[in-house]
MDAnalysis code that builds the backbone (N, CA, C; Angstrom):
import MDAnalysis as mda
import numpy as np

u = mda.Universe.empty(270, n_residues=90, atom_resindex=np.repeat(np.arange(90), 3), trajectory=True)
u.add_TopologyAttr("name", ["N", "CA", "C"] * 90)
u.add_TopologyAttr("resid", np.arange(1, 91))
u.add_TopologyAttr("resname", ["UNK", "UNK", "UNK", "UNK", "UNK", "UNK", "UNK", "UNK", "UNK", "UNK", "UNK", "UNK", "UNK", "UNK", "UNK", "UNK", "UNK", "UNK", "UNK", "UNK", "UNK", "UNK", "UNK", "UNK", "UNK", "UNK", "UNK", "UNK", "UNK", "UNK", "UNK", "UNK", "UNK", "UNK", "UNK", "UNK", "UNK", "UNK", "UNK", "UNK", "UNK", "UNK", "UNK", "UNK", "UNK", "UNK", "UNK", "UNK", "UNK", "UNK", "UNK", "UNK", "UNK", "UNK", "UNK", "UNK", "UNK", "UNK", "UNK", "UNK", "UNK", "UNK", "UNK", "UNK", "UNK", "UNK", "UNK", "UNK", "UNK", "UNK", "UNK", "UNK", "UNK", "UNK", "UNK", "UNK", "UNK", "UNK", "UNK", "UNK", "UNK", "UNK", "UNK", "UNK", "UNK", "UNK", "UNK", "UNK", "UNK", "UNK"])
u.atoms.positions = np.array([
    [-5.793, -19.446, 27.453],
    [-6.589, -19.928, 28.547],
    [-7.196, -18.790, 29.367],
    [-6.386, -17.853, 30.155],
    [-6.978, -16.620, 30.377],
    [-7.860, -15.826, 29.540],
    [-7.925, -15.432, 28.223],
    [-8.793, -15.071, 27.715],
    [-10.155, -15.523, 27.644],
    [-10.459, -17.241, 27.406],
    [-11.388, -17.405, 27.997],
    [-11.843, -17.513, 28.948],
    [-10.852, -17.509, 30.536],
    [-11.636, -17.440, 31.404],
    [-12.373, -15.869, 31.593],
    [-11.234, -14.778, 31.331],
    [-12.443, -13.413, 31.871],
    [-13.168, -12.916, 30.835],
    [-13.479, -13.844, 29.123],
    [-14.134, -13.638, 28.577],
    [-15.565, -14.349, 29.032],
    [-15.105, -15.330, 29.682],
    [-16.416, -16.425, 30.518],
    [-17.097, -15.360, 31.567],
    [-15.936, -14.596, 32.339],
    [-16.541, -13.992, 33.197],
    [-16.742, -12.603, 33.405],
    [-16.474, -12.114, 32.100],
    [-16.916, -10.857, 31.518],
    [-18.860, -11.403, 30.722],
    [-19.088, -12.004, 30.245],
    [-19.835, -12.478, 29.500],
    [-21.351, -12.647, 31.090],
    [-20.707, -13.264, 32.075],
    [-21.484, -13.463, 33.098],
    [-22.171, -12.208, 33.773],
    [-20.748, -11.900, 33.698],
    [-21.341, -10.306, 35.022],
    [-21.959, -9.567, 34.145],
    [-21.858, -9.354, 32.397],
    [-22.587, -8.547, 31.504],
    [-23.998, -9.033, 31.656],
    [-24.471, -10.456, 31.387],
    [-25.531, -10.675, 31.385],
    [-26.114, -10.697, 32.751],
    [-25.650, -10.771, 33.387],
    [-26.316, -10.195, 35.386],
    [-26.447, -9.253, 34.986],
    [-26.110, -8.345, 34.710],
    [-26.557, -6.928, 34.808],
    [-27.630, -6.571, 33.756],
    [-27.493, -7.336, 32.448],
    [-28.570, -6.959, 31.301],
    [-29.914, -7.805, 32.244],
    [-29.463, -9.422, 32.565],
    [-31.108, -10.001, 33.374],
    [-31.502, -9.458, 34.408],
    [-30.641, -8.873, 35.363],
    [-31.092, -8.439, 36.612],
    [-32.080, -6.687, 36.557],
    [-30.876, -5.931, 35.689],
    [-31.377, -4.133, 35.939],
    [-31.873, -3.926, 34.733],
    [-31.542, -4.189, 33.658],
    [-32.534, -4.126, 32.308],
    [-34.212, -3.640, 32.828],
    [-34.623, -5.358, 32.881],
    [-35.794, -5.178, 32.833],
    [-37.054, -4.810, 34.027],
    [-35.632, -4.692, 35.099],
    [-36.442, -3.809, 35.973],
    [-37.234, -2.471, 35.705],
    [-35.951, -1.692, 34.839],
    [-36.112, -0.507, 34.986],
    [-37.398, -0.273, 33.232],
    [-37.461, -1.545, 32.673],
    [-37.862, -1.373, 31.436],
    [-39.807, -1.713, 32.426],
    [-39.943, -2.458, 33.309],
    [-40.859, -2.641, 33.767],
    [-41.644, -1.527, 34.877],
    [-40.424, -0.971, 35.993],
    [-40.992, 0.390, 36.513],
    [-41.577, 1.461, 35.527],
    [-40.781, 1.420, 34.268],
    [-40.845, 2.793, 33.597],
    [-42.915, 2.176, 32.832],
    [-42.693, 1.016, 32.716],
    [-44.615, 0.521, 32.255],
    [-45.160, 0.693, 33.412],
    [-44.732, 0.618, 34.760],
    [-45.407, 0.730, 35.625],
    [-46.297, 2.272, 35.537],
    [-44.960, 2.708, 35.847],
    [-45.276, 4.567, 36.215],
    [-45.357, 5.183, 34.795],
    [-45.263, 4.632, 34.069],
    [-46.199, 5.226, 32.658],
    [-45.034, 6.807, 32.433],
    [-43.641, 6.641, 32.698],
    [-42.831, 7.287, 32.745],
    [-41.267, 6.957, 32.681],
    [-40.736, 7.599, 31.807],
    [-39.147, 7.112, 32.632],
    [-37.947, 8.185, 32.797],
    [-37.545, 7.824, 34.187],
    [-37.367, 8.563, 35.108],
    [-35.670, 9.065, 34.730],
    [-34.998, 8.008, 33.860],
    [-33.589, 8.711, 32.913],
    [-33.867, 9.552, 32.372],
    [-32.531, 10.631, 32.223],
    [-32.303, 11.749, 31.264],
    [-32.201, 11.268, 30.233],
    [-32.303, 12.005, 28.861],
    [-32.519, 11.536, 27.588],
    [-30.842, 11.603, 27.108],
    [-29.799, 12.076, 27.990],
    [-28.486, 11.615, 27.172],
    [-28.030, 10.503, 27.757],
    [-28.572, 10.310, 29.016],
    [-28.383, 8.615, 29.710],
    [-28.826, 7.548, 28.717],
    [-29.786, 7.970, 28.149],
    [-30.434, 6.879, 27.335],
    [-29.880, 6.479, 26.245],
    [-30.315, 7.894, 25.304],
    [-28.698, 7.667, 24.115],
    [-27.483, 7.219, 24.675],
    [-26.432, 7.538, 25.910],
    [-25.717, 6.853, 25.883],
    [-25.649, 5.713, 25.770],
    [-26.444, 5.499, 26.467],
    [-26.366, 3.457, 27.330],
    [-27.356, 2.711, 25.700],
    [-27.651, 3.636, 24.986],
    [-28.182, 2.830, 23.455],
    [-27.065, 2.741, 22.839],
    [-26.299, 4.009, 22.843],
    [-25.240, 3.719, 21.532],
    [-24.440, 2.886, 22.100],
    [-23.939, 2.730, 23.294],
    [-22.765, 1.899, 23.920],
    [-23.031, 0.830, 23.504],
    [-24.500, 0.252, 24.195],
    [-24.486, -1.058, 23.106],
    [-24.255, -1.502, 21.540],
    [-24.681, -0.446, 21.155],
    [-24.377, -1.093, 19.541],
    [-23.020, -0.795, 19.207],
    [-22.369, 0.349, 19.984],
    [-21.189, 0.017, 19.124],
    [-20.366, -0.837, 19.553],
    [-20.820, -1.274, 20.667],
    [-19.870, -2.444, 21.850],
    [-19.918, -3.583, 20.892],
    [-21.577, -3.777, 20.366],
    [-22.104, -5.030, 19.447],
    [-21.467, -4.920, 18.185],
    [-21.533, -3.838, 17.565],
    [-20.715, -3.669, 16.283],
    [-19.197, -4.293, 16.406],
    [-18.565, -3.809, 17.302],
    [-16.569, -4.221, 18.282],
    [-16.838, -6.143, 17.892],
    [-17.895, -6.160, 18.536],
    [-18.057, -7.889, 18.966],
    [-17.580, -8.283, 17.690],
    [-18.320, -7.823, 17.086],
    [-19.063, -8.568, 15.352],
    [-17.908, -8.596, 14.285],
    [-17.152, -7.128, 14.646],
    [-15.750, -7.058, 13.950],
    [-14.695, -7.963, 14.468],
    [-14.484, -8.505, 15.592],
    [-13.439, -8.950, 15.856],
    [-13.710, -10.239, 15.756],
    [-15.059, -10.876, 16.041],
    [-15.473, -12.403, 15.909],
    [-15.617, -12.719, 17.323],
    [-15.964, -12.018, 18.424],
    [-15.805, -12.181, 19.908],
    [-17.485, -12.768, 20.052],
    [-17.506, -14.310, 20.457],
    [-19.043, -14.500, 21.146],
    [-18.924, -13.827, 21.982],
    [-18.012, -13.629, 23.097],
    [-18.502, -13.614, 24.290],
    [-19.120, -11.703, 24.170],
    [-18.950, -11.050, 23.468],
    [-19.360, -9.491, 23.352],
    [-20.529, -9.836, 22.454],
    [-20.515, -10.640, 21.139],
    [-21.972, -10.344, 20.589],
    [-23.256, -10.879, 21.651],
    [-22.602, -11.863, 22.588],
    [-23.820, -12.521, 23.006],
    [-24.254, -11.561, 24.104],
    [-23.227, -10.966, 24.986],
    [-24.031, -9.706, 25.694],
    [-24.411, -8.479, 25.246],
    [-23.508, -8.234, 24.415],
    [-24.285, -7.204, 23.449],
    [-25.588, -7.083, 22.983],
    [-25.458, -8.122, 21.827],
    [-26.624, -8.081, 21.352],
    [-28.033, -7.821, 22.279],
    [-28.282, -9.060, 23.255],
    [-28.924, -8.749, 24.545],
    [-29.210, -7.083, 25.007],
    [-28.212, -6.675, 25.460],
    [-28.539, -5.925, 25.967],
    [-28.530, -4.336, 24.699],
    [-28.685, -4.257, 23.205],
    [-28.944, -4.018, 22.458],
    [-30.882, -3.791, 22.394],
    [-31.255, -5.366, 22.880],
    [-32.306, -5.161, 22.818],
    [-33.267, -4.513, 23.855],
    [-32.442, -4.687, 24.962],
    [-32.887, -3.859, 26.037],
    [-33.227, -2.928, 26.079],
    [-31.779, -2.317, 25.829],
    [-31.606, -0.575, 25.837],
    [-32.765, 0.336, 24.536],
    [-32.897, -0.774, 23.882],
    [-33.590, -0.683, 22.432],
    [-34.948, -0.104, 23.364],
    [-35.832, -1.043, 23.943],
    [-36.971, -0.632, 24.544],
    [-36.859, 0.225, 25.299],
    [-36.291, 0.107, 26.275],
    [-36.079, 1.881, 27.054],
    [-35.835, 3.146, 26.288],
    [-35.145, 3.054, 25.151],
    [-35.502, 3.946, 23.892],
    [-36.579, 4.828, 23.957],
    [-37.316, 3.570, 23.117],
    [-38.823, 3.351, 22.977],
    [-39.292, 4.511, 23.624],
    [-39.512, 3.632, 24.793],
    [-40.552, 3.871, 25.847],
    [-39.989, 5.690, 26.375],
    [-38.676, 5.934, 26.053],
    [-38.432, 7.452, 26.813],
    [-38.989, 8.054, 25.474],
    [-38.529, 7.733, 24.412],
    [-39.087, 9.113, 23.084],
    [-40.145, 8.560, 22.484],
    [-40.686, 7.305, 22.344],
    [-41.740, 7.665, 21.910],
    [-43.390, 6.544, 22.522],
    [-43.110, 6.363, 23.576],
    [-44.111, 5.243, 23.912],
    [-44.760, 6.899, 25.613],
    [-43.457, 7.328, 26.632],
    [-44.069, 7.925, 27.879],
    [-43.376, 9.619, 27.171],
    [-42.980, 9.546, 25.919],
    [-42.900, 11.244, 25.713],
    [-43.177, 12.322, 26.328],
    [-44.656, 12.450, 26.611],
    [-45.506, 13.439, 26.695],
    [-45.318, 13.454, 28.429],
    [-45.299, 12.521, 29.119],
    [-45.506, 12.274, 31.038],
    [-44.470, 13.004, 31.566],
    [-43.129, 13.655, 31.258],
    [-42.502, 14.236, 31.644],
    [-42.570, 15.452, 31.191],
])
């Protein structure tokens, strides 16, 4: 019973944070035609997701693939956009 509850509410506060700061920062960085993370911030917060998503996938956990994955795709575009979409602006 506990497991699903702070898997319920692990799953919540993950996706607040992937809907809320994600795509802020994926939208300032189109704004200002720049983005303003260091490039090992980025790799970090990329690989964390996938291997967080990979953890999910091995153990059979929705509640990790479904924020994972998500925020997989996130981190995916901020990628992007630092090496190869605003490269050159910094």
């Amino acid at each position: 019973m506990f497991e699903n509850i702070f898997g319920l509410l692990a799953t919540i506060s993950s996706l607040s944070l992937n809907v809320l700061g994600m795509p802020t920062h994926i939208l300032k960085h189109y704004r200002e035609k720049q983005v303003g993370l260091t490039a090992p911030f980025v790799i970090l917060a990329f690989l964390t997701h996938i291997f967080l998503l990979s953890y999910g996938i091995s153990i059979g956990s929705i509640y990790i693939i479904l924020t994972q994955a998500f925020g997989t795709v996130l981190s995916s575009v901020i990628f992007i956009q630092k090496f190869f979409v605003y490269r050159n602006t910094e």
